[in-house]
C-alpha positions in Angstrom: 7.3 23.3 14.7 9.1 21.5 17.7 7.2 19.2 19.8 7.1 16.6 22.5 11.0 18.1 23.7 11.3 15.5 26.6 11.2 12.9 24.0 14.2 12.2 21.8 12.9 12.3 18.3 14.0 9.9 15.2 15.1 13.0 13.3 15.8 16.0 15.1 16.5 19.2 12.6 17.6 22.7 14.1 18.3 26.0 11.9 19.2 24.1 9.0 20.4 26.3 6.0 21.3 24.7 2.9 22.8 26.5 -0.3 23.1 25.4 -3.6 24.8 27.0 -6.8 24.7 29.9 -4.7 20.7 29.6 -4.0 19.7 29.2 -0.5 17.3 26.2 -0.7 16.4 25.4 2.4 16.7 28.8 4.7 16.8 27.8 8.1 14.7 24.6 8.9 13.7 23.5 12.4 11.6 20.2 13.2 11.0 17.1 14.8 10.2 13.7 13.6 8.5 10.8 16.1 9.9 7.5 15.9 7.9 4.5 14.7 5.4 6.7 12.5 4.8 7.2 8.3 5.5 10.8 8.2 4.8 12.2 4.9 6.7 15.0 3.4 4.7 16.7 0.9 5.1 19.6 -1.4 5.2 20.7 -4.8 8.2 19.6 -7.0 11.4 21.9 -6.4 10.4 23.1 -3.1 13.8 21.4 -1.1 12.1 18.3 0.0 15.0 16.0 -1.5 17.4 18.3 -0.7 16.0 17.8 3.2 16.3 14.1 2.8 19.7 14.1 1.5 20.5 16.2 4.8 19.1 13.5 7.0 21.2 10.5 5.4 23.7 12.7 6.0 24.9 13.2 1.7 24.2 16.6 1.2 26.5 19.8 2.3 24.9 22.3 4.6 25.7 25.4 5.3 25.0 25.8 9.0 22.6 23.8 11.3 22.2 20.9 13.0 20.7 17.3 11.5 20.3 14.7 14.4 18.9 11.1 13.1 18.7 8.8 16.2 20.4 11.0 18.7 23.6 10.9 16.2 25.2 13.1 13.6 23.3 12.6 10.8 25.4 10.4 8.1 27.9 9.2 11.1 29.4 5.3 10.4 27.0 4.5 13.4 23.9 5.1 11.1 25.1 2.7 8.0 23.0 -0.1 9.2 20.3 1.9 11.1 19.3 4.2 8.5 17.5 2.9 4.8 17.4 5.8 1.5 15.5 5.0 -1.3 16.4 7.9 -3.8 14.1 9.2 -7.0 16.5 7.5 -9.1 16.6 3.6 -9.6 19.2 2.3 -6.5 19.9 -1.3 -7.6 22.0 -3.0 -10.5 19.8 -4.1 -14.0 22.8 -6.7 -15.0 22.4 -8.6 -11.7 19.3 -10.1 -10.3 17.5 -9.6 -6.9 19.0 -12.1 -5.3 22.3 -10.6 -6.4 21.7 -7.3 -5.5 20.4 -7.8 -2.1 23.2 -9.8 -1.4 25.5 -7.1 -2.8 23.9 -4.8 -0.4 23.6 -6.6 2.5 27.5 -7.2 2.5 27.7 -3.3 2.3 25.6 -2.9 5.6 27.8 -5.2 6.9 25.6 -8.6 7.9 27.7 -11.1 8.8 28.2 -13.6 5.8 25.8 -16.7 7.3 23.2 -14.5 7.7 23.0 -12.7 4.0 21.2 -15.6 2.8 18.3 -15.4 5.8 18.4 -11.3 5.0 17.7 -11.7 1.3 14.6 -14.2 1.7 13.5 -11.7 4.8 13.2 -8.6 2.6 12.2 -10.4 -1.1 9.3 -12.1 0.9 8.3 -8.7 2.7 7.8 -6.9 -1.2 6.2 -10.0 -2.3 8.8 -11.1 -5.0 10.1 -14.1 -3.7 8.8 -15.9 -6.9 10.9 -13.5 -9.1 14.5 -13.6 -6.8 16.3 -15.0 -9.8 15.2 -12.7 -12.2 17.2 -10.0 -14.0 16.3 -6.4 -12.7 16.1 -5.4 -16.2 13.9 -7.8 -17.2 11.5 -6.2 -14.3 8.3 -4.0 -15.0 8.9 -0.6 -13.6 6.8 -1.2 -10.3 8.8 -4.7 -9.6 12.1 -2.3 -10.0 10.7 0.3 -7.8 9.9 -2.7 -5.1 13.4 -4.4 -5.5 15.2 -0.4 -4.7 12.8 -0.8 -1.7 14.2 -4.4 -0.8 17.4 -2.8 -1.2 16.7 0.4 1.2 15.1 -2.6 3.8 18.4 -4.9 4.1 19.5 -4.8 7.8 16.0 -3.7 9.2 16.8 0.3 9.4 14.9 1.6 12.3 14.8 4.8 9.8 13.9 4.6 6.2 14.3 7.5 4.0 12.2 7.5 1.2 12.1 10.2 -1.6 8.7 10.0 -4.0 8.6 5.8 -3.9 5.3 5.4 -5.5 5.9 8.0 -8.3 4.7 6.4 -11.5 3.4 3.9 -10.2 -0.6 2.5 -10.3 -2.7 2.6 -7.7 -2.8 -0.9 -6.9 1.0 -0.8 -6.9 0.5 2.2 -4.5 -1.6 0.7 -2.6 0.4 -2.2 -1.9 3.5 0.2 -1.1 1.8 1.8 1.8 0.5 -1.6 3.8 4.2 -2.0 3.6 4.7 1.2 4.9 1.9 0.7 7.5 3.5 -2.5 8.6 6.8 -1.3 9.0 5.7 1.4 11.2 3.8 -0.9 13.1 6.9 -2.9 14.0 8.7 0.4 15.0 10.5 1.6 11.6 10.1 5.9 11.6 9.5 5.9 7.6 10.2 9.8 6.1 8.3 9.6 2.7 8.3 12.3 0.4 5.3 13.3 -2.4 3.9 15.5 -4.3 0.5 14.0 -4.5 -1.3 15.5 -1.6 -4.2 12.8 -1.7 -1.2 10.6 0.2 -1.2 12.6 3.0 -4.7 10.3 4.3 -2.1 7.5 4.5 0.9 9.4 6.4 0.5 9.1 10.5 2.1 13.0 10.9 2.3 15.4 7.8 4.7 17.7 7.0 3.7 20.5 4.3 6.5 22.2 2.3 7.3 24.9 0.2 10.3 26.9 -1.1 12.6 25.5 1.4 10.0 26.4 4.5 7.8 24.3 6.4 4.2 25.3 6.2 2.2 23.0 8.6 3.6 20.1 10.7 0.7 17.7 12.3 -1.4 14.5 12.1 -4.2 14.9 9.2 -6.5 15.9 11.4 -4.7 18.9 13.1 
């Protein structure tokens, strides 16, 4: 579903077809997604929603189709520091510490060398583990992990964050805690994309976007 087309939308998706090991996955997508809103992509597993989010950061091949993330091509060198992705799989180093690895990748969004050390202590404080910045990620539990990859995806304040199943495995106070991060992102004017397959997260998404089998099945606020 397209909406609101005198507004320029965060991520703007048109006739996207996507084929895998000769499979079409995704067979010709088309939507719109607002700016400065948790938009929750939510389907069952193996229905093309991290193939979707791998078009959007701009990593995935397509076969034909356009994929527009803040008026650019998505994946363009202008989008490096704009544009955060968390993936499924862990995104930070377990030999190096926090502090180590947000420094790592704030030198690889490019923040200017006197300001890595303000960056770091910005995005360890906003997942609450300043207290552990020293520590070994592999001496983390698996929710600390899962909140330093988010620390990672946060370095350079993206005004897009891409983020594929981030509170899977995860308890629910852990979840809990992910999603007033979520909430308070948006509220400063981040467009989060969140993908799930637990459809009782869809009361904390803004605008809801149902999948399945590559297709898009409903595309609204909870209420709609």
């Amino acid at each position: 579903m397209v909406k609101n087309e005198g507004v320029v939308p965060a991520i703007r998706v048109r006739d996207l077809r996507v084929i895998r090991g000769g499979r079409t996955v995704i067979p010709g997508l088309t939507l719109d997604i607002p700016r400065g809103q948790v938009v929750g992509l939510l389907g069952p597993s193996g229905c093309g929603k991290t193939t979707l989010m791998r078009c959007v950061v701009g990593v995935q091949k397509i076969a034909s189709g356009d994929v527009r993330v803040l008026d650019l091509p998505a994946g363009g060198p202008e989008l490096r520091h704009r544009v955060g992705y968390l993936t499924q799989a862990p995104s930070v180093y377990g030999d190096l510490t926090i502090e180590e690895n947000l420094r790592y990748f704030a030198a690889v969004v490019g923040t200017p060398r006197k300001a890595v050390g303000d960056e770091v202590a910005r995005v360890v404080d906003l997942v609450s583990l300043a207290d552990h910045a020293g520590s070994r990620v592999d001496t983390l539990s698996g929710g600390q992990r899962s909140r330093v990859s988010l620390a990672a995806a946060l370095v350079g304040t993206p005004e897009v964050l891409v983020l594929d199943e981030p509170t899977v495995g995860l308890d629910p106070v852990l979840r809990r805690d992910l999603w007033d991060i979520f909430h308070r992102l948006a509220e400063g004017g981040v467009t989060l994309l969140i993908s799930s397959h637990v459809m009782d997260e869809a009361v904390r998404c803004d605008h809801i976007l149902l999948m399945r089998a590559g297709l898009m099945l409903a595309d609204g606020t909870l209420a709609e």
